[in-house]
C-alpha positions in Angstrom: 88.8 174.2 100.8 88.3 172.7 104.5 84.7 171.0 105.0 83.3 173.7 108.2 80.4 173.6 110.0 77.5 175.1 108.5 77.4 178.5 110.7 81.1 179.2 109.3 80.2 182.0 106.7 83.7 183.3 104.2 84.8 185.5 107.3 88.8 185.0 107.9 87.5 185.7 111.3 84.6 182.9 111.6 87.2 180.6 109.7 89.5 181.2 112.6 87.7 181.3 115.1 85.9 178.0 114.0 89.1 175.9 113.3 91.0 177.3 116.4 88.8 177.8 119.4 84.8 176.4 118.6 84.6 173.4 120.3 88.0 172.6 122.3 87.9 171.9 125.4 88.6 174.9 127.8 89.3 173.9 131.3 91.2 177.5 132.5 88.9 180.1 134.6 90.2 183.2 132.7 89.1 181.5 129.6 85.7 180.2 130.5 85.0 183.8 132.1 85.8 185.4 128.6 83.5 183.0 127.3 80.9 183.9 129.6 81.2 187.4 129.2 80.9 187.6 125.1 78.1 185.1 125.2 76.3 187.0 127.9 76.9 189.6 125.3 75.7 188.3 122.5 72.3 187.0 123.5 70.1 188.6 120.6 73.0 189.1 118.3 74.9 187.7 116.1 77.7 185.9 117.0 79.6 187.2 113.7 78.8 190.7 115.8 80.8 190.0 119.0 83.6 188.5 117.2 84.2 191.6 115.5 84.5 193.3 119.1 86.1 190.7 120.6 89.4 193.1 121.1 87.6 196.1 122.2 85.7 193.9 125.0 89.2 192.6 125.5 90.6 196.4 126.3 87.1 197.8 127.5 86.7 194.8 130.2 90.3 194.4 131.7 91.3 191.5 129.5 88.1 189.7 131.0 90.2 189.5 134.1 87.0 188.6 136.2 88.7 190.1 139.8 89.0 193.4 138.6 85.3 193.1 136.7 84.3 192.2 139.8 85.4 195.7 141.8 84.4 197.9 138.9 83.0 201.0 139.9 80.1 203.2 139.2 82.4 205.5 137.4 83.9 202.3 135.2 80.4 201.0 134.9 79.2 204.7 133.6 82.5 204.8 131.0 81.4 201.3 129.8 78.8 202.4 128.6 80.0 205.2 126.8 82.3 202.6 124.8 80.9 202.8 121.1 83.6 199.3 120.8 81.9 197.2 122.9 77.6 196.7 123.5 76.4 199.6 125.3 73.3 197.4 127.1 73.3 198.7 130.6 71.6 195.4 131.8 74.4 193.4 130.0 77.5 195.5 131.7 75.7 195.4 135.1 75.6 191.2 134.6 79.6 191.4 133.5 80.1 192.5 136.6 77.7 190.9 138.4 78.8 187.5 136.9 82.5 188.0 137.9 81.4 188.5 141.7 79.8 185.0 141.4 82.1 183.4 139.3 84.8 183.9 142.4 82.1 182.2 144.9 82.1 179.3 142.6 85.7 179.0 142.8 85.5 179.2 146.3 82.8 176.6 146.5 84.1 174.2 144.3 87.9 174.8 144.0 87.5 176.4 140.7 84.9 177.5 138.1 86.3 174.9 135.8 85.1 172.6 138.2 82.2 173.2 138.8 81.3 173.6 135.1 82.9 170.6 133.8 81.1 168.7 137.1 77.9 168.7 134.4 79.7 166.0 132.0 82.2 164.5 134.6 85.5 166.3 133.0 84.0 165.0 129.1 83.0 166.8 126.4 80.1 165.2 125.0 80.6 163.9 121.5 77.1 164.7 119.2 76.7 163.2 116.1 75.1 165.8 113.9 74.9 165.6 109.9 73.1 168.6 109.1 72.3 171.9 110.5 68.2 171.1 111.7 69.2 168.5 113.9 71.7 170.6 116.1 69.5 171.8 119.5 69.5 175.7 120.8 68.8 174.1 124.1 69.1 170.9 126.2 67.8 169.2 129.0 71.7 169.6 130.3 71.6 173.6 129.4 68.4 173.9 130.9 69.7 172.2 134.1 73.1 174.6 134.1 70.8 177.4 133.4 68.7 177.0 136.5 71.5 176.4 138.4 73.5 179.5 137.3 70.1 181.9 137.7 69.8 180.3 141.2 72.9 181.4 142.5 72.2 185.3 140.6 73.5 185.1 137.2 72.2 187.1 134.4 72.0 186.9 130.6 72.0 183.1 131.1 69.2 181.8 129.7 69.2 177.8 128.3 69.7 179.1 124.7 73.1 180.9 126.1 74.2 178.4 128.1 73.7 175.8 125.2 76.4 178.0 123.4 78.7 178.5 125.6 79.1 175.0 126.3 79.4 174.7 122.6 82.2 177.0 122.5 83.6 175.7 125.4 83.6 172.4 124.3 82.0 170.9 126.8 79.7 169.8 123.7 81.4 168.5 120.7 78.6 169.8 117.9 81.1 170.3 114.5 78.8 168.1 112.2 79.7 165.0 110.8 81.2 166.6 107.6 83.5 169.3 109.4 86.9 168.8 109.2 87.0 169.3 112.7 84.8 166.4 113.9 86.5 163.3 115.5 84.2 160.1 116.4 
């Protein structure tokens, strides 16, 4: 049996996702706006619970393509949240939507949302050195700093603590600990 991270519960699907997507480097828009969106979504959840939904956020949000998220209508906004497959929080759907409109000024300000993002550790992931699970931070100085940033500019659901994990499963942070089969030094 691989040596995971200690988050990685007996789930096929944590498993997967862990060992294929947690902590690689993303650089594509379309792929850091899904990000977004689910951990947006998952703030006061589990992350076990959005993985699960994963698809049906997939079909309910328009593959997470963020220019037609960003045109939604009252009438899509309304059947949203009659979606029992997805989180019916009227305050997280608004911010989907929301979020896309400002994604796309980003990438008009700064070329791309990649960018922009990736402008916070100069195109690097950073590479932590953590052996056990107390020592790996909700927050940081440089999630705090992204945060503000991102709630400047009108972002929602993007407080330091979901910021710190979406740069985790970004990879814009390296956190696997030191005895995951998937940390490199």
């Amino acid at each position: 049996m691989k040596p995971r991270c200690f988050w990685v519960t007996d789930s096929d699907l944590y498993k997967e996702y862990h060992d294929n997507e947690w902590g690689t480097p993303v650089y594509d828009d379309a792929t850091l706006f899904e990000f977004l969106v689910l951990e947006t979504f998952q703030a006061g959840l589990s992350w076990i619970t959005i993985l699960n939904k994963r698809e049906n956020f997939r079909i309910a949000f328009d593959n997470f393509d963020y220019k037609r998220i960003a045109t939604y209508s009252e009438a899509k906004y309304e059947s949203l949240l009659q979606d029992v497959g997805i989180i019916r929080n009227k305050l997280k759907i608004k911010s989907a939507i929301t979020n896309a409109q400002l994604f796309m000024e980003i990438q008009k300000e700064f070329g791309s949302f990649s960018n922009f993002i990736w402008g916070y550790v100069n195109g690097n992931p950073i590479l932590n050195k953590f052996d056990k699970r107390e020592e790996v931070p909700a927050t940081t100085a440089l999630s705090d700093k992204i945060s503000k940033d991102l709630k400047k500019r009108g972002f929602k659901f993007v407080g330091s603590t979901v910021i710190y994990a979406y740069m985790q499963a970004v990879g814009m942070v390296n956190d696997h600990t030191t005895n995951c089969f998937k940390y490199s030094n």
